[in-house]
C-alpha positions as CSV (number, residue, x, y, z in Angstrom):
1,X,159.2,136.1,46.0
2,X,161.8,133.9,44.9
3,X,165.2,135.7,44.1
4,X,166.1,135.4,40.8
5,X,170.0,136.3,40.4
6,X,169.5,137.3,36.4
7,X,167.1,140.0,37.8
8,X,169.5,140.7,40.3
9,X,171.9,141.7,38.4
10,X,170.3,143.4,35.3
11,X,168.2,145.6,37.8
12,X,171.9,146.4,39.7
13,X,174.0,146.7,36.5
14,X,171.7,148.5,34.0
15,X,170.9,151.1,37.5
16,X,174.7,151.7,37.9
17,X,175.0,152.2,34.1
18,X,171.9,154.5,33.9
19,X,172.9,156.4,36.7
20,X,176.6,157.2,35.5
21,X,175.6,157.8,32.1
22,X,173.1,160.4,33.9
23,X,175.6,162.0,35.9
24,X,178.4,161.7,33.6
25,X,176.1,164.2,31.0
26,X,176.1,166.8,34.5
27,X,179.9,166.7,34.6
28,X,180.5,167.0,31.2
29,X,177.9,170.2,31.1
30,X,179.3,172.1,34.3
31,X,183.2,170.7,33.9
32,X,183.3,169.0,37.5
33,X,186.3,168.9,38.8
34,X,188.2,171.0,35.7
35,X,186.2,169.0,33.3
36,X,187.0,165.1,31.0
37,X,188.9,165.3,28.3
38,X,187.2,163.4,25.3
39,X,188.2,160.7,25.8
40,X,187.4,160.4,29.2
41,X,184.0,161.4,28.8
42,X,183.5,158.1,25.8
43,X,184.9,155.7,27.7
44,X,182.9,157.0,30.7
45,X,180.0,156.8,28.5
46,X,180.9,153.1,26.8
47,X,181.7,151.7,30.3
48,X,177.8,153.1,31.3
49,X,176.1,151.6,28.1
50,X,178.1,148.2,28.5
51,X,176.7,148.1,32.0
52,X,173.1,148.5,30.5
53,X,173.2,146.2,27.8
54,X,174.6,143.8,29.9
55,X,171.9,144.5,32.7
56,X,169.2,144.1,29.7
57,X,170.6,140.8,28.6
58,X,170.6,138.9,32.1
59,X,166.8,140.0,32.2
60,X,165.8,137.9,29.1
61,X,167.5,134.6,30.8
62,X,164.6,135.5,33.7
63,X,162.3,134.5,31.1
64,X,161.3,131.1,30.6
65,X,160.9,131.7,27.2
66,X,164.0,134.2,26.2
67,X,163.4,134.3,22.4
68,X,160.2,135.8,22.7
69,X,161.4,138.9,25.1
70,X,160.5,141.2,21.7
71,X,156.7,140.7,22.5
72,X,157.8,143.0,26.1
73,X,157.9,145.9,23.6
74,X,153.8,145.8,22.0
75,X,152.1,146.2,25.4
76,X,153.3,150.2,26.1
77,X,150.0,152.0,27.1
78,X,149.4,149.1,29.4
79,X,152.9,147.4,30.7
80,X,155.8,149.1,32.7
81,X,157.5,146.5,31.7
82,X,157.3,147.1,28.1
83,X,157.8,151.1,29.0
84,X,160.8,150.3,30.4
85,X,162.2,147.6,27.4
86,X,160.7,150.8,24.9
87,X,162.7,153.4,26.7
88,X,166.1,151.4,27.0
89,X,166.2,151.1,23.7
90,X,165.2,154.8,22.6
91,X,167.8,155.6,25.1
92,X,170.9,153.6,23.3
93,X,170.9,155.4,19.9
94,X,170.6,158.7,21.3
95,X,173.7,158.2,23.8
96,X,175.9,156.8,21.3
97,X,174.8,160.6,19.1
98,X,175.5,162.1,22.1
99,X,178.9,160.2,22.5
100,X,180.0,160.8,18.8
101,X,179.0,164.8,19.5
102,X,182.0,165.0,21.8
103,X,184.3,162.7,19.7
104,X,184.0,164.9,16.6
105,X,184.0,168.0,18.4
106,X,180.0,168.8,17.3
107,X,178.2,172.6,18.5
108,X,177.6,172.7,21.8
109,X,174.1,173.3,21.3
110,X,173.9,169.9,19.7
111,X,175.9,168.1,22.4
112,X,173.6,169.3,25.2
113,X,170.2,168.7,23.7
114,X,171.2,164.9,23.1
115,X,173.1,164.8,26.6
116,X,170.0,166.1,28.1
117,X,167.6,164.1,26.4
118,X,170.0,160.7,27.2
119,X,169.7,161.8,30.7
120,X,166.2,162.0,31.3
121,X,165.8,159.0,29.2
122,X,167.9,157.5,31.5
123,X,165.8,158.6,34.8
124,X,162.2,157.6,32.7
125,X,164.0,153.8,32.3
126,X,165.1,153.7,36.0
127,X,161.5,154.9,37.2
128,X,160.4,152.4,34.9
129,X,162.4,149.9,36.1
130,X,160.6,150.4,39.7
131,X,157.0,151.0,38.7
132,X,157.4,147.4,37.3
133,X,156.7,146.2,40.5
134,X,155.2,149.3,42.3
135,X,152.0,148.7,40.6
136,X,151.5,145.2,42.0
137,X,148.6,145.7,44.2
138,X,148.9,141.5,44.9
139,X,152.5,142.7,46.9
140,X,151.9,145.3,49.7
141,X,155.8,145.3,50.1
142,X,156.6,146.6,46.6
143,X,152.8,148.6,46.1
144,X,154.6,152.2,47.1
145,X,155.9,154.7,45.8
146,X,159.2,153.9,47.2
147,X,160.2,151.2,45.5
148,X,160.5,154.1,42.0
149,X,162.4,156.2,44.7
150,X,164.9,153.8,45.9
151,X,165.7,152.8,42.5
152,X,166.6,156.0,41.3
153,X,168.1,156.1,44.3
154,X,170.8,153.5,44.5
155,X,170.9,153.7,40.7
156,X,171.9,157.3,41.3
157,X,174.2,156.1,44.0
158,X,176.1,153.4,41.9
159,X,176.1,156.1,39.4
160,X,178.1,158.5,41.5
161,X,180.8,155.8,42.8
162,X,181.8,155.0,39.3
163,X,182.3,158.4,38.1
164,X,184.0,159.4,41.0
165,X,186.6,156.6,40.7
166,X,186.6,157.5,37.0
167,X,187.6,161.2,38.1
168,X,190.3,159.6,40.5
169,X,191.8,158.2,37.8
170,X,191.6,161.1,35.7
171,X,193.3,163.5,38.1
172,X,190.8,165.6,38.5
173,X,189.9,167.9,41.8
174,X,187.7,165.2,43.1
175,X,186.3,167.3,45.6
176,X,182.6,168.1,43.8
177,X,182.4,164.2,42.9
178,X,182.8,163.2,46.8
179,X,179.9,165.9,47.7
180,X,177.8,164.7,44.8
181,X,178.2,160.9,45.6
182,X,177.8,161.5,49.3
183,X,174.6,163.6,49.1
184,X,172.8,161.2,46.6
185,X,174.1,158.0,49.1
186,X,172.5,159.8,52.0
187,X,169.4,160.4,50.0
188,X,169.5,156.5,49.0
189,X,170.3,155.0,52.6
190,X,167.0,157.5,54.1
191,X,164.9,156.1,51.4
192,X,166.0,152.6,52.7
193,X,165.3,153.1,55.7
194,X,161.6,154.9,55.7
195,X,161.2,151.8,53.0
196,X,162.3,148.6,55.7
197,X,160.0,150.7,58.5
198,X,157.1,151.2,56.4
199,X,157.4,147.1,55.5
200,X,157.7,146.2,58.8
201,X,154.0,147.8,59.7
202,X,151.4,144.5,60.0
203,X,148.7,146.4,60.3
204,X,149.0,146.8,56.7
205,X,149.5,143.0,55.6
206,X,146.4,141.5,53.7
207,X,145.5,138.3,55.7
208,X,143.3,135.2,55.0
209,X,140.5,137.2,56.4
210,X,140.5,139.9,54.1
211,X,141.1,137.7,51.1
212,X,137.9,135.5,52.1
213,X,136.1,138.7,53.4
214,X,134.9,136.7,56.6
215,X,136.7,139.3,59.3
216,X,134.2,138.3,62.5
217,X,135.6,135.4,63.2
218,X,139.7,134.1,62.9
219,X,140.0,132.0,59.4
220,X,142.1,129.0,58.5
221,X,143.0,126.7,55.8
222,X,142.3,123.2,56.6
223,X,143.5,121.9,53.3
224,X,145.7,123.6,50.3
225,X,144.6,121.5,47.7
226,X,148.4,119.7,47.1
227,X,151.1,118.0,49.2
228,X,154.0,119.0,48.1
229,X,155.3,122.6,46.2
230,X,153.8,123.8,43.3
231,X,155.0,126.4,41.0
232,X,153.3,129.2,43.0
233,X,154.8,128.2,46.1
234,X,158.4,128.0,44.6
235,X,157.8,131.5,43.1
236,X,156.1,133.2,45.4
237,X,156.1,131.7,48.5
238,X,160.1,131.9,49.1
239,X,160.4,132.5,52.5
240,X,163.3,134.3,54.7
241,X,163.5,134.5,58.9
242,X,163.4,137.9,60.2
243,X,166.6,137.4,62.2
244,X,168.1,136.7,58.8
245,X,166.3,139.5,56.9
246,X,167.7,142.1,60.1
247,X,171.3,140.5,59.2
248,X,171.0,141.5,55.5
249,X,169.5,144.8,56.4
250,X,172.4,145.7,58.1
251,X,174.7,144.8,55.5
252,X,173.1,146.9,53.3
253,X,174.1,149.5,55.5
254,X,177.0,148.9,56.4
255,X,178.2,147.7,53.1
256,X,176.0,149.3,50.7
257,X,176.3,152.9,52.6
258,X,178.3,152.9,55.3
259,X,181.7,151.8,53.7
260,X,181.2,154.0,50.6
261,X,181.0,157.1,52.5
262,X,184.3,156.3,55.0
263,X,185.8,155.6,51.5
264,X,184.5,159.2,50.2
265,X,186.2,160.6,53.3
266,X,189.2,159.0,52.8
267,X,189.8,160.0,49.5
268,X,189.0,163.7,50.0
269,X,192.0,163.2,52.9
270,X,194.2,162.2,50.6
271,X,193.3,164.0,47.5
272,X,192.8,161.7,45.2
273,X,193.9,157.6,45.9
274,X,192.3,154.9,43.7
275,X,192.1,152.9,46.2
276,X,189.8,153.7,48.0
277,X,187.7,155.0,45.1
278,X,187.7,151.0,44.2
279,X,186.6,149.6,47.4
280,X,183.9,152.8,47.3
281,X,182.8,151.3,44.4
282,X,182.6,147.2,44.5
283,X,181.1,148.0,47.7
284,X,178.5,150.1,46.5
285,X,178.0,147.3,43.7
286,X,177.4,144.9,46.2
287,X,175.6,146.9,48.9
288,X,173.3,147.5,45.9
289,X,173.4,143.5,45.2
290,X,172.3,142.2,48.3
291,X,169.3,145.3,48.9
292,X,167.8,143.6,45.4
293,X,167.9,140.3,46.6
294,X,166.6,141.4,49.8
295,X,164.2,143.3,48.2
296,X,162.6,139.8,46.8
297,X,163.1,137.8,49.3
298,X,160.9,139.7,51.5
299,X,158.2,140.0,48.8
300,X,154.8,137.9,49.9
301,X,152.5,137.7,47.0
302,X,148.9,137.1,48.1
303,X,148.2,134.1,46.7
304,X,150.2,132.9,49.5
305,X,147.0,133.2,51.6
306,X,145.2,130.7,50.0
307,X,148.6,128.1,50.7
308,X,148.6,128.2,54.2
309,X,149.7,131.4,54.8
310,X,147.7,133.9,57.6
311,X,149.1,137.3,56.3
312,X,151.0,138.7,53.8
């Protein structure tokens, strides 16, 4: 599938946003660290919900027609994607209740029901997100239940950077946020990795044969019906080398994982240092970046087999 950089970056930004807005409702409940002030925990909350509306709004330049994104909304017993627009929207009002409950000092009773309900909202959207392209059966790459998994994930993940660099800044005993973000990036960079092994399996790639049904005999396409691209082979037919794909993979690693966590144990040396909290984070961001594109690129759509393709 051909990488589109608005989808990039709305499935990356409104995951980070989700995720911090999730885990920023945990610190607030069990006072991590000594607890935000007020404040703190708006700003926090702002900063998540600026990342999600910004994520939102890159999606609708995906479209080709972007005024008519409100008909993603009247399709949700049938459509993940209109699940997901329905929920991200739901979600908005009740964080910015939620937000004004700690501003104006509200019952704690009311505070945690609308924290609580903002953060499962939160984790329904983000499921959402990847059941949009889970339920593909036409791509074997994204038809898993991984792909939900990794995007709660490294949403998760992004999540817990950001609020730990917000609880550097804070001056607070940073030492529950480091085990927090370095549990859920452990959880994330597994998840990765059973999710690049379990691509790599041919056995489970439709091919040519399968799609005509003649499997007793090798099948070929003598003629695709055009000589040059078409739309379907721009869209779904991008294409990536495998040495280039391993090259990416390990930057996702190394940047997307590895990085964040030498940067956790750097800042639990040092007690605090914003820093490394930063780099933690833009290289989270961008671990997180690349993984999406990746996560296109390697895509093959079936109708691929009927363009000259053997397997998918």
């Amino acid at each position: 599938m051909h990488p589109a950089f608005s989808v990039i970056f709305f499935t990356v930004a409104s995951g980070a946003g989700f995720g911090l807005f999730s885990l920023l409702f945990l610190a607030d409940m069990f006072k991590l660290g000594g607890g935000f002030s007020q404040g703190q925990l708006v700003a926090g909350g702002l900063i998540a919900m600026g990342l999600v509306v910004f994520g939102l709004l890159a999606s609708a330049f995906h479209l080709a027609n972007p005024k008519n994104a409100w008909r993603a909304f009247n399709r949700f017993r049938t459509s993940w994607l209109s699940r997901e627009g329905v929920f991200a929207v739901v979600f908005m009002p009740l964080a910015l209740i939620y937000l004004a409950s700690i501003m104006f000092d509200a019952p704690l009773w009311l505070r945690g029901t609308f924290g609580f309900l903002t953060a499962v909202l939160a984790w329904i959207t983000l499921f959402s997100t990847g059941m949009i392209y889970a339920c593909l059966k036409t791509i074997r790459q994204w038809n898993t239940p991984l792909v939900p998994a990794n995007y709660l994930a490294l949403g998760y993940a992004s999540g817990s950077l950001l609020l730990l660099l917000g609880a550097v800044v804070a001056g607070l005993d940073t030492t529950p946020f480091i085990a927090m973000s370095a549990l859920i990036i452990s959880i994330a960079a597994v998840l990765k990795a059973i999710y690049y092994f379990w691509i790599r399996s041919p056995g489970l790639t439709p091919t040519i044969n399968t799609a005509t049904g003649l499997t007793r005999a090798k099948v070929k396409l003598l003629d695709t019906g055009h000589t040059h691209g078409t739309f379907l082979t721009q869209e779904f037919g991008f294409q990536i080398a495998r040495q280039q794909a391993g090259l990416f993979k390990v930057i996702v690693f190394v940047v997307g994982f590895a990085l964040p966590g030498l940067m956790l144990v750097w800042v639990f040396n040092q007690q605090g240092g914003q820093a490394p909290a930063i780099i933690a984070v833009v290289a989270g961001l961008a671990g997180a970046a690349v993984e999406r594109w990746l996560f296109f690129a390697e895509a093959r759509h079936v109708v691929n087999l009927y363009h000259g393709a053997q397997r998918c």
